[in-house]
C-alpha positions in Angstrom: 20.1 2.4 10.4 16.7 1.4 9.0 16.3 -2.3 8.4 15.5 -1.6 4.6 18.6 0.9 4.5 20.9 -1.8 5.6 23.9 -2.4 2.6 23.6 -5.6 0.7 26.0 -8.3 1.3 26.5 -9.2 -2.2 26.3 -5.5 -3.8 27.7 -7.0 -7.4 24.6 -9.0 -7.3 22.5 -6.1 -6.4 23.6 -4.2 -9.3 23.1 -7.4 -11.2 19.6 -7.6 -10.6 19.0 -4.0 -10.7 20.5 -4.1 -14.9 18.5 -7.4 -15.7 15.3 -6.3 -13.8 15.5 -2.7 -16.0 15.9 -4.8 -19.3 13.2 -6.7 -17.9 10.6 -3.9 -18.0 11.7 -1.7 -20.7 11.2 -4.8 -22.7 7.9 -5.3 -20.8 7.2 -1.5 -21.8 7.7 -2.2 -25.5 5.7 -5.2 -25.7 2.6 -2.9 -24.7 3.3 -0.2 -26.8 4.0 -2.1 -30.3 2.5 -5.2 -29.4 5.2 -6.9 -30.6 7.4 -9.3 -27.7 11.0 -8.1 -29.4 13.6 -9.6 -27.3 11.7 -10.1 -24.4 11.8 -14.0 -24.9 15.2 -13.9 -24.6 15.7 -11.5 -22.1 13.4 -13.8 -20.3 14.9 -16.9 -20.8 18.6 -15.0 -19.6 17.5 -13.7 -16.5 16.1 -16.8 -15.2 19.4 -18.9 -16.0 21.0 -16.2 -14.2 18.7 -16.1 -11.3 19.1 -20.1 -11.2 22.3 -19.4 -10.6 22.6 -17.3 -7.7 20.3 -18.8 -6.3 22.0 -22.0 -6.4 24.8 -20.7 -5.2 23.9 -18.3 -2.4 20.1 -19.4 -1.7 16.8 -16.7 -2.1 18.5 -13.3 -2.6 16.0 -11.6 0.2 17.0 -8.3 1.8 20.1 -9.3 3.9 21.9 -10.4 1.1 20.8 -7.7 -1.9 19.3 -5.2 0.1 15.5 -3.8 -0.3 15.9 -2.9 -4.5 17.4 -6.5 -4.8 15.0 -8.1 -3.4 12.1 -6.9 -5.2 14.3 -7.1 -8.6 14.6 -11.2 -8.1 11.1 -11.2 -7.4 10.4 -9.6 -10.3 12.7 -12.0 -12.4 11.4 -15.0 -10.9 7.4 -13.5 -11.6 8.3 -13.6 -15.1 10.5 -17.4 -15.3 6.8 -18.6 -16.7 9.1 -20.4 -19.0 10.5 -22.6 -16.1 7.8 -23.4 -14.0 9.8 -26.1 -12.2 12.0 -23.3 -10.9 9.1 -20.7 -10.3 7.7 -23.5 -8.1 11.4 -23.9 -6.5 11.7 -20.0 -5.8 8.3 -20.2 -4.2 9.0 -22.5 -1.7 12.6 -20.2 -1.6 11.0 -17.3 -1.6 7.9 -18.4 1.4 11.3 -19.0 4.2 12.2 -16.0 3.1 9.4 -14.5 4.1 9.1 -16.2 7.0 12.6 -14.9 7.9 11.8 -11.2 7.4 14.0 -11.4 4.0 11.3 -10.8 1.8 8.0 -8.5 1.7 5.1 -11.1 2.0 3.4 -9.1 -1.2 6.2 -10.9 -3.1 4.9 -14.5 -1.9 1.7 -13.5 -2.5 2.0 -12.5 -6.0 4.1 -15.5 -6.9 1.9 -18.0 -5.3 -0.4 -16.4 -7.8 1.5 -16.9 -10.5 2.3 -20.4 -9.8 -1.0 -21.1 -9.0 -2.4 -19.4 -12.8 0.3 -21.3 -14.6 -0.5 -24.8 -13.1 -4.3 -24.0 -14.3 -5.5 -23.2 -10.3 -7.5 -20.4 -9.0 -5.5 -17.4 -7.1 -5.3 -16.8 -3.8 -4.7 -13.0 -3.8 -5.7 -11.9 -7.0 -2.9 -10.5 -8.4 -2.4 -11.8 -12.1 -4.8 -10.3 -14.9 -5.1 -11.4 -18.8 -6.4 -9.2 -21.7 -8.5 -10.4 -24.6 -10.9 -9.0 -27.3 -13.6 -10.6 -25.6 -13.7 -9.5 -22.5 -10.7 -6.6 -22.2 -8.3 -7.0 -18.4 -9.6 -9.3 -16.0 -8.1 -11.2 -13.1 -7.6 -14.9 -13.4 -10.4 -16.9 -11.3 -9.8 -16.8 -7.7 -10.1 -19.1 -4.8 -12.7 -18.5 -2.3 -13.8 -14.6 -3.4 -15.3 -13.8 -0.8 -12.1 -13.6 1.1 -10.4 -12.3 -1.0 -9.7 -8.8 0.8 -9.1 -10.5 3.8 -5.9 -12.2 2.1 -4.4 -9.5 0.6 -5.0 -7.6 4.0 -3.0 -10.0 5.8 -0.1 -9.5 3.3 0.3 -5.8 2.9 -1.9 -5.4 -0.2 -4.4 -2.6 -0.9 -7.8 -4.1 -1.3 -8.5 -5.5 -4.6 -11.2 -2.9 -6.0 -8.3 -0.5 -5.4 -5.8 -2.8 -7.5 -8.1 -3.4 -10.2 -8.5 0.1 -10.7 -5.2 1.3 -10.7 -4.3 -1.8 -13.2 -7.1 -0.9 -15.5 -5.9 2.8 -15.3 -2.8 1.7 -16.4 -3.1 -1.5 -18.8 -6.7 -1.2 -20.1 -6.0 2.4 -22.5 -3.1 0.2 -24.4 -5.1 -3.3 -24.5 -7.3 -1.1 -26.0 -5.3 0.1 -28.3 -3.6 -2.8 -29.2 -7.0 -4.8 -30.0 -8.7 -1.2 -31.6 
């Protein structure tokens, strides 16, 4: 059986994560097209008590214990716990033995050290988090050392970052757009 095939341990979790990570982007989805953050505030605040929870009681939920889908559903919870940045910088530390265990895709730690890094006012290491404004449309948050930059992301799985920033752009640049037009 293929490694990211393998059943998760804790499957009620799985399908946990898979319900709050859906109600995570749909309200995501409708934030860009109204402009308007609905419920997401709570649906945020929600998922990261939950996430607190499990893992305080079963430790990073990396592949092993909620399979591939699981995994990448509590990383995508714990990207958006901005609201708790005393446990984002918990999951990081969580989620970097993870890694180091083969638990956890190291894109995950890279876009989380990221987002720690943005929120405590630090450049990025790996380019991955973006803001919008009238000004001056999408960009990425200042990053550390530039120049590097590929090499980084490289050595984590990531496409280069003229191929992110495109496909980002293509994506989230027609509705900031929109929403400031």
């Amino acid at each position: 059986m293929d490694p990211d095939e393998r059943p998760a341990l804790l499957p009620a979790v799985a399908a946990e994560l898979r319900r709050r990570a859906s109600s995570d982007q749909a309200a995501r989805r409708r934030l860009l097209e109204d402009g308007e953050p609905g419920d997401l505030l709570r649906i945020d605040a929600e998922n990261t008590a939950w996430l607190k929870g499990v893992v305080a009681e079963h430790g990073w939920p990396g592949l092993g214990l909620v399979g591939e889908k699981g995994a990448d559903d509590a990383w995508l919870l714990v990207q958006h716990a901005d609201r708790d940045p005393g446990f984002q910088r918990a999951a990081l530390a969580l989620l970097r033995a993870a890694v180091d265990a083969g638990e956890a895709p190291p894109g995950h730690l890279a876009y989380l050290t990221d987002r720690v890094r943005v929120n405590e006012g630090q450049p990025q290491l790996y380019g991955t988090q973006y803001t919008a404004d009238d000004a001056h449309g999408l960009r990425p948050y200042p990053v550390q050392e530039p120049e590097y930059l590929d090499e980084r992301r490289a050595a984590v799985g990531l496409e280069a970052a003229a191929v992110y920033d495109r496909r980002l752009r293509a994506t989230y640049a027609p509705v900031a757009e929109e929403a400031s037009g």
